[in-house]
N, C-alpha and C positions, 0 to 999 in steps of 0.2 A: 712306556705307554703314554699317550698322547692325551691330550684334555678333552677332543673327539671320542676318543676308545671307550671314555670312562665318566661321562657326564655325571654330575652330581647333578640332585636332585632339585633344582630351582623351588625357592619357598612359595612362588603360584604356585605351583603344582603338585602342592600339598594341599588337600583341601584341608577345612577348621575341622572336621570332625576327626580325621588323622591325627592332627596334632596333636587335636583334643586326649587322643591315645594314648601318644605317646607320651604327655604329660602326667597321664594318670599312671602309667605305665613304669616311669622313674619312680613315681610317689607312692608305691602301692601299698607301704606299708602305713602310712596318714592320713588317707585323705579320705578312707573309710570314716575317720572320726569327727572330718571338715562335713562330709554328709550330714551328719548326727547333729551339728552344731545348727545348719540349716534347717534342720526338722526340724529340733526343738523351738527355731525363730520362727519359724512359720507356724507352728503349734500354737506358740502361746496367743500370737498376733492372728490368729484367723477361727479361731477355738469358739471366741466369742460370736461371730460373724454366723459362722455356720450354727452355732449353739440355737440363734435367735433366727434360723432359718432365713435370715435377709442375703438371698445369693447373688441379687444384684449388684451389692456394696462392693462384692471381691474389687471391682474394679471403679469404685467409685471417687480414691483418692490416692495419694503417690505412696502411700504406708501400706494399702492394701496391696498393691501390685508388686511392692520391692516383696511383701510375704508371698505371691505365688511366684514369684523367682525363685526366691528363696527353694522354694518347694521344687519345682521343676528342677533348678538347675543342683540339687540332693539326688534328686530322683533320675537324672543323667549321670551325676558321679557312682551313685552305688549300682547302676545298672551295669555302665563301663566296666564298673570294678569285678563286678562277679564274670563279665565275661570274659575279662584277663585271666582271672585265675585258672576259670573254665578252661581257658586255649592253653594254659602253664599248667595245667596238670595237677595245680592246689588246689583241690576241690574245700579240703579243711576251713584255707582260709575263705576260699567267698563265702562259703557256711557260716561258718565266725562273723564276715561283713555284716551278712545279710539279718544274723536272728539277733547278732547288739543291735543295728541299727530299727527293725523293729519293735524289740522291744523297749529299749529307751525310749523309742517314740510315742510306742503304747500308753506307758508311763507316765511321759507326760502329757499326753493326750488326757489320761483319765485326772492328774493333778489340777492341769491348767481348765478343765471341764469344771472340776466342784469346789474346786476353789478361787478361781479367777475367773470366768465365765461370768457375767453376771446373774443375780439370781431372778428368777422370775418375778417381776411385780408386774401388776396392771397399772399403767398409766394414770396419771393424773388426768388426763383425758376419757379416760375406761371410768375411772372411780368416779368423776360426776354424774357419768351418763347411769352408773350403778345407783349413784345415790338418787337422781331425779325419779326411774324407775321405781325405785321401791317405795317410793310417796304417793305414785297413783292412787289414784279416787280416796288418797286421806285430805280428812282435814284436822288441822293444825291450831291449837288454841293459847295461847300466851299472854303472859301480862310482862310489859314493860315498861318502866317509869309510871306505872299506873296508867297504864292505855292498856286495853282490853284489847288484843289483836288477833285476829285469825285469818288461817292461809289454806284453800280448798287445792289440791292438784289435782288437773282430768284425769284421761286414761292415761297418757301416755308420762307422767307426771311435771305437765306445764304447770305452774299457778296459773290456770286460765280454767274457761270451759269448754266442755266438749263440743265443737262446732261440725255443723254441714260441711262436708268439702266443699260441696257446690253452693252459690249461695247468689241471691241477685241483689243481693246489700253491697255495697262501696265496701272495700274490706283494707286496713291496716294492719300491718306485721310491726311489733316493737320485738326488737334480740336486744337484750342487755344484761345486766349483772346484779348484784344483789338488793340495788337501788329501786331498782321494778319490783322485786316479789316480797322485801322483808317488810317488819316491823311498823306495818300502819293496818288502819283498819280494812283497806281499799286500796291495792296498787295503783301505780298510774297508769295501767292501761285500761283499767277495768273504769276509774277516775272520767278519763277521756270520752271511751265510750258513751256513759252516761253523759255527760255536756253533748258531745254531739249529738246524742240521741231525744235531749231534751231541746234543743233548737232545731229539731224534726230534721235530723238530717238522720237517715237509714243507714248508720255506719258499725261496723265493726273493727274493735279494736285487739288483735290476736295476741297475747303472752308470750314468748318465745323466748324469756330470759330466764338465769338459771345463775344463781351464788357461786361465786367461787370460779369463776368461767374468764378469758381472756379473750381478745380481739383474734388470734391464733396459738391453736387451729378452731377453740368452740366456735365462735363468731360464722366464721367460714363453711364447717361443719353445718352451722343452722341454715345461715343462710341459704344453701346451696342445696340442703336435701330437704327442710321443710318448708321453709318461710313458700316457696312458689308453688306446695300443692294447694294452699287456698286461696290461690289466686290473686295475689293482693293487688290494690292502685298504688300502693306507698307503701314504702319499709323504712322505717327507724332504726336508726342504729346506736346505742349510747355509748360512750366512750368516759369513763373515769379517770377523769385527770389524776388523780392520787398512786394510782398502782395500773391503769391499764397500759400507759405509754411507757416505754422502757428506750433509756439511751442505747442497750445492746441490743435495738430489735434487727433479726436481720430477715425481710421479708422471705416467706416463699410459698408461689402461688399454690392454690388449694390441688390436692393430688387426697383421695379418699386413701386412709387407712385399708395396708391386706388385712383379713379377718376371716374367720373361720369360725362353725357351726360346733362350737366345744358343747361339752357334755355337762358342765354348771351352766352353761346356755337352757341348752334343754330339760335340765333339772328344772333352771329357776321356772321356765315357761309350763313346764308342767303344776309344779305349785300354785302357778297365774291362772289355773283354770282355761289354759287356750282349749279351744275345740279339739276333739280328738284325730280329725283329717288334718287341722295343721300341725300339729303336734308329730302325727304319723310320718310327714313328708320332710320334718325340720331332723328325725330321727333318719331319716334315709340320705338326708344333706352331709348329716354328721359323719356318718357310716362312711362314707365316700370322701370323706377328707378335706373336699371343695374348698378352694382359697377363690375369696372375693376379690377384688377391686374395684366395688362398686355397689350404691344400695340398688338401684336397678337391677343388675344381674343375680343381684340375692333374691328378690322380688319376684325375677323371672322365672327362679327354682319353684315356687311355690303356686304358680302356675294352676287352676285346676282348683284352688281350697280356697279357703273364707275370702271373699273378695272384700272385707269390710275394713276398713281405714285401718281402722285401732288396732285391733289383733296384727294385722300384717307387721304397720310399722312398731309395735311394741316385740316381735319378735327380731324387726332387724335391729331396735336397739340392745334387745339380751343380745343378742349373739355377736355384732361391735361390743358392749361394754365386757363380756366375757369372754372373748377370745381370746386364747392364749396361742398363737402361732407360735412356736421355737419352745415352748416353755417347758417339754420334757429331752433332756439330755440322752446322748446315747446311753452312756454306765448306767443310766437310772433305766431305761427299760433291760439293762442285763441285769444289774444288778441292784436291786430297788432296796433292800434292805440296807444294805453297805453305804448307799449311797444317800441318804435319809441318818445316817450314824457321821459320815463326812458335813453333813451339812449342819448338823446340828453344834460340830465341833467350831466348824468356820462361823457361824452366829455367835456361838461363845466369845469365842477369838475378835470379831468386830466388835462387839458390845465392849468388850474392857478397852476397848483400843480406843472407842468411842470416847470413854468417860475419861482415860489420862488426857487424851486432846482436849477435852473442851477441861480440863482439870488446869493443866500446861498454860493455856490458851486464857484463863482465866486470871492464872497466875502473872501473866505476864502484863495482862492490862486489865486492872480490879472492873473498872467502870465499861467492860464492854461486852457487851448482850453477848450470853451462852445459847449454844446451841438449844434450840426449845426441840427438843426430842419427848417423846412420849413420856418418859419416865419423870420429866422435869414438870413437864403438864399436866401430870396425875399428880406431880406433890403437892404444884399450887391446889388445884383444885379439888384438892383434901381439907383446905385450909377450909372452906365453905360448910363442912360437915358441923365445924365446931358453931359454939352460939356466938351469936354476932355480937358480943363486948369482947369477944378473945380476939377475933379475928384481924382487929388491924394490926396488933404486936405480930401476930404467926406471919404478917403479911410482910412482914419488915425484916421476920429472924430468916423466914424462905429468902428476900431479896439477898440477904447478907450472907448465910450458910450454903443454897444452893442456885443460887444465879450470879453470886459474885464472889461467892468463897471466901471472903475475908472476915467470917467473925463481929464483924462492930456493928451490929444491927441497931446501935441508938442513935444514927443520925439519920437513918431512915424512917425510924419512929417516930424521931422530932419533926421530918419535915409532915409526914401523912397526919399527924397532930394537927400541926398548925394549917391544916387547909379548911376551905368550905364546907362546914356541917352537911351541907348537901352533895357536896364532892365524895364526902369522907361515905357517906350512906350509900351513894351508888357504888364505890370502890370495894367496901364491904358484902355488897349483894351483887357480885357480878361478877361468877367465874370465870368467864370470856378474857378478862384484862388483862392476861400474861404479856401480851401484845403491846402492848399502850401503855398501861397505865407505869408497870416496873420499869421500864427502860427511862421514862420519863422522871420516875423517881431519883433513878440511877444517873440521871443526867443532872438534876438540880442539887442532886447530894456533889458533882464532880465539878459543877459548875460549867461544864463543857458541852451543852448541848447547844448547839448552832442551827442557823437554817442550813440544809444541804446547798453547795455549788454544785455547778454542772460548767462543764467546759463546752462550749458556743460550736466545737466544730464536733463535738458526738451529738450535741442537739442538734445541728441541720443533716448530718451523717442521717439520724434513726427519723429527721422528718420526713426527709427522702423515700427513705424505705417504708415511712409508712403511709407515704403518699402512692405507694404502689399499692398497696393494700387496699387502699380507700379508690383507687382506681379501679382495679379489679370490682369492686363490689361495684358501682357506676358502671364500667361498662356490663356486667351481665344483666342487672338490673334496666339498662335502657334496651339490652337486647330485646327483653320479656315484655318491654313497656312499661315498664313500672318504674313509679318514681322514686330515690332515694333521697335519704335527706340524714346526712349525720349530727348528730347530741353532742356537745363535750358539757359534762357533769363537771361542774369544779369542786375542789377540794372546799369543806368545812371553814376554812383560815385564810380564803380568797375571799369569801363573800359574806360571812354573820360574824358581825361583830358583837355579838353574845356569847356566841363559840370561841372568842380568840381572847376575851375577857376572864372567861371560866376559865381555862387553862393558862392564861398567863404564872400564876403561883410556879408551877412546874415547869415554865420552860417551854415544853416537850414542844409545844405547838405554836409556830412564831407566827407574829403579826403579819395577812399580806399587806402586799401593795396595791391592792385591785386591780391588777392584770393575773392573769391565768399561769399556769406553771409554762416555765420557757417552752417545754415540749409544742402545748396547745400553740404558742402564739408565734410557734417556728409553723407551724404546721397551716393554719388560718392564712397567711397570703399563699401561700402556693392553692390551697381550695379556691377562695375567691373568683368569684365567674366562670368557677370550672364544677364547681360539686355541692352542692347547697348546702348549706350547716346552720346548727344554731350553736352558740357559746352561750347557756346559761351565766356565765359568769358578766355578761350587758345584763343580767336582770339582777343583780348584785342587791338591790334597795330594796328588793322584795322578797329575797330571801332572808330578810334577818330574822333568827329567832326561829328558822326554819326546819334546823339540825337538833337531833338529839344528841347533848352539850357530852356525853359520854362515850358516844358511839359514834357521830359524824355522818350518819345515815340522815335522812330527809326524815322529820317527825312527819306526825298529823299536816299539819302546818305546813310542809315542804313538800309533802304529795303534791296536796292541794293547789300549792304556788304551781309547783310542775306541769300539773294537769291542766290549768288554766294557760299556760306561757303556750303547750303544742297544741290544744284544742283552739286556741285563737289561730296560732301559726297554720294549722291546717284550714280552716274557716275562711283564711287569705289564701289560701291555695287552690285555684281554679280546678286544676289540674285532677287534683283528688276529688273532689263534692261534684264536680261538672256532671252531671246526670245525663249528659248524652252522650257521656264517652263508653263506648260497648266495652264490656268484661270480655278479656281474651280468651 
């Protein structure tokens, strides 16, 4: 027979899927469980994803996409496979294939769901906007260091008042951080206002800052959905050298949170006393599942009801700060009891895992700050129950027993002794200090506490990126016509040397030099003739004696300075006061 007669089959002309056959075809009795092995990697790596409803992510990095291969190319093997056996007459075995290979999957589908999925929390993001809300129309009374302080929130709970949307006064937007709304008698917006308003100029100065908040996403978030319903001439924006800059920041432009119309949404809004037509429509929002992208189109749902500022946007921030998009699992709507008994096991299991780590973690380097979890923060501030002669020893046996494990709480004793009668008074009367005051102990007991370095090319890396940031905000802001002008707040131990005096004893808080944290003064030549700034840290001589020597926040004294440093800077500013520039 001739090589004509009897051609073989040339490897073109086999197509992939054939082969694909016959490979499976050799292997039939394996590769049912090479499936299995793929589900399960796809399982565990995509469990999450889908859990938290984010479906766009599938394909947003190289680890998401190698899991739907994964999946796919499972989901090609067990199909092949049951068709083989089907054409071979083993009906047994595809059967066998098909109910292991679902139910292993099943299986770990529901393990990797309630035990690995991550658990629902709301956001640090969500938790402010919860916290700012539930402050509405309170006011807030306090004494510190013997300053009688109070803090009023509108409706929506700004430390501000409730304004006109529309208004023909000159109008300022300040978004900042806790430097705006705590611990004085009179914020500095409010500060401002009044100067201007007593050099008869018709301005308003709006609050839009809020504790505990960062440059991103809160910054962004304000700016972008409230600061331009009142139309301002000028937006402030402050920036805390101490903790707002970060060497890892890595920008990314503002994109509104998905969100959805949950039912502690409409709870909390019903206890708010909203009218009963919004109420009715935010109920029918719910019902429908609607996912937002946007505070507009949420706005646009509501279409028809209360058209009055406060009610609307106090509803779209219940329903941003309560959304739980992804936050119920499948197994838990099958199976809610079961699954409520798993998670309760997996909370067990974290909490002791918790405490040998920072136990471990403790053990291996005595002098380095534990984990400040809840339970450690309940013990100090148990210490405050007792009378105040006990409390400096309790303060020293917590440092030594449950922040650094080691037992010898007398040299801790000795050093909190030997400090400032008035050190030792405020350290005494001030639960807040887990923060500050022990680690600083812990450093002057170890002898090891240093100014931080920072390496020169993560500072112009994060100045970079956060010169995008600060661009973005500039250009929307000139889009609107409105002027901005960025703050950098310096750190306590840059500018009052009253502050770097009182803390010397400990350490904790090194002398500066009179330049700004490298951050700020990476960041200042690239603004320069591009984004207007001011660096409180040029008024350095005027802020001494400014800070409250415990806290580092601006006293009475540091408002005051504040208020006077931007109400001149605005005064110089044609731009803003110019009385014949038309409001847009």
């Amino acid at each position: 027979m001739t090589r004509s007669e009897n051609p073989l089959p040339s490897h073109s002309s086999v197509s992939f899927f054939e082969r694909a056959l016959n490979v499976i075809e050799k292997n039939l009795s394996w590769l049912p469980y090479l499936s299995i092995i793929l589900l399960i990697i796809a399982d565990i790596n995509l469990s999450p994803i889908l859990f938290q409803g984010n479906w766009a992510s599938l394909f947003e990095n190289e680890k998401s996409i190698g899991c739907v291969i994964a999946l796919v190319l499972s989901v090609f093997i067990i199909s092949s496979h049951l068709i083989l056996c089907i054409k071979r007459n083993t009906r047994v075995k595809a059967m066998l294939a098909f109910g292991s290979s679902t139910i292993v999957s099943l299986i770990f589908f529901i393990i990797v769901e309630n035990f690995f999925s991550p658990v629902f929390h709301y956001s640090e993001f969500q938790q402010s906007i919860q916290a700012q809300i539930d402050r509405r129309s309170k006011t807030v009374q306090e004494t510190f260091c013997g300053v009688e302080t109070q803090v009023t929130a509108n409706s929506l709970g700004w430390i501000d008042k409730d304004r006109n949307i529309t208004s023909s006064d000159k109008r300022i937007v300040f978004i900042g951080d806790s430097f705006l709304e705590i611990r004085s008698k009179k914020n500095v917006a409010l500060r401002v206002e009044e100067n201007l308003q007593s050099r008869n100029h018709p301005v308003e100065v709006i609050n839009l800052s809020k504790t505990d908040t960062r440059p991103q996403p809160d910054y962004q978030h304000k700016f972008n959905e409230f600061a331009f319903d009142y139309n301002p001439d000028h937006i402030f924006i402050f920036i805390y050298s101490g903790n707002d800059l970060s060497t890892h920041y890595i920008h990314s432009p503002y994109k509104h949170f998905r969100y959805k119309v949950s039912q502690e949404a409409v709870n909390y809004l019903a206890n708010a006393a909203i009218n009963s037509d919004l109420l009715g429509k935010l109920h029918d929002v719910h019902n429908r599942g609607e996912i937002f992208k946007s505070k507009h189109d949420f706005l646009s749902q509501l279409h028809g009801t209360s058209q009055e500022y406060y009610p609307l946007n106090l509803s779209y921030l219940a329903c941003l700060g309560y959304s739980t998009i992804g936050g119920i699992s499948v197994s838990e709507k099958l199976f809610p009891n079961a699954v409520i008994r798993l998670k309760a096991t997996r909370q067990e299991i974290s909490n002791r895992l918790k405490r040998i780590r920072r136990s471990l973690k403790n053990k291996k380097k005595l002098d380095c700050a534990c984990i400040l979890d809840d339970e450690i923060r309940a013990s100090y501030q148990s210490i405050f129950e007792q009378p105040e002669e006990m409390r400096l020893e309790l303060i020293a046996r917590f440092i030594a027993d449950d922040y650094c494990q080691n037992s010898d709480y007398m040299q801790y004793h000795q050093i909190l002794k030997g400090l400032d009668p008035l050190f030792i008074k405020l350290i005494i009367n001030e639960p807040d200090g887990l923060g500050a005051i022990v680690p600083s102990v812990v450093g002057a007991a170890s002898g090891e506490i240093k100014l931080k370095s920072v390496r020169p090319d993560r500072v112009e890396r994060a100045s970079t990126e956060y010169m995008k940031l600060f661009n973005e905000f500039y250009q929307i802001a000139i889009n609107r016509g409105v002027v901005l002008t960025i703050v950098f707040i310096p750190v306590a131990t840059n500018v009052d040397e009253q502050f770097i005096q009182f803390w010397q004893p400990l350490r904790g808080k090194g002398k500066g030099d009179g330049r700004g944290p490298p951050m700020v003064e990476a960041i200042k030549p690239k603004m320069d003739g591009k984004i207007p700034f001011i660096d409180l840290t040029d008024f350095s001589e005027q802020f001494q004696g400014c800070h409250w020597i415990f806290d580092g926040h601006w006293n009475e004294k540091g408002n005051e300075t504040a208020a006077k440093i931007l109400s001149n800077y605005i005064l110089s500013d044609c731009r803003t006061l110019n009385e014949s520039t038309p409001k847009m």
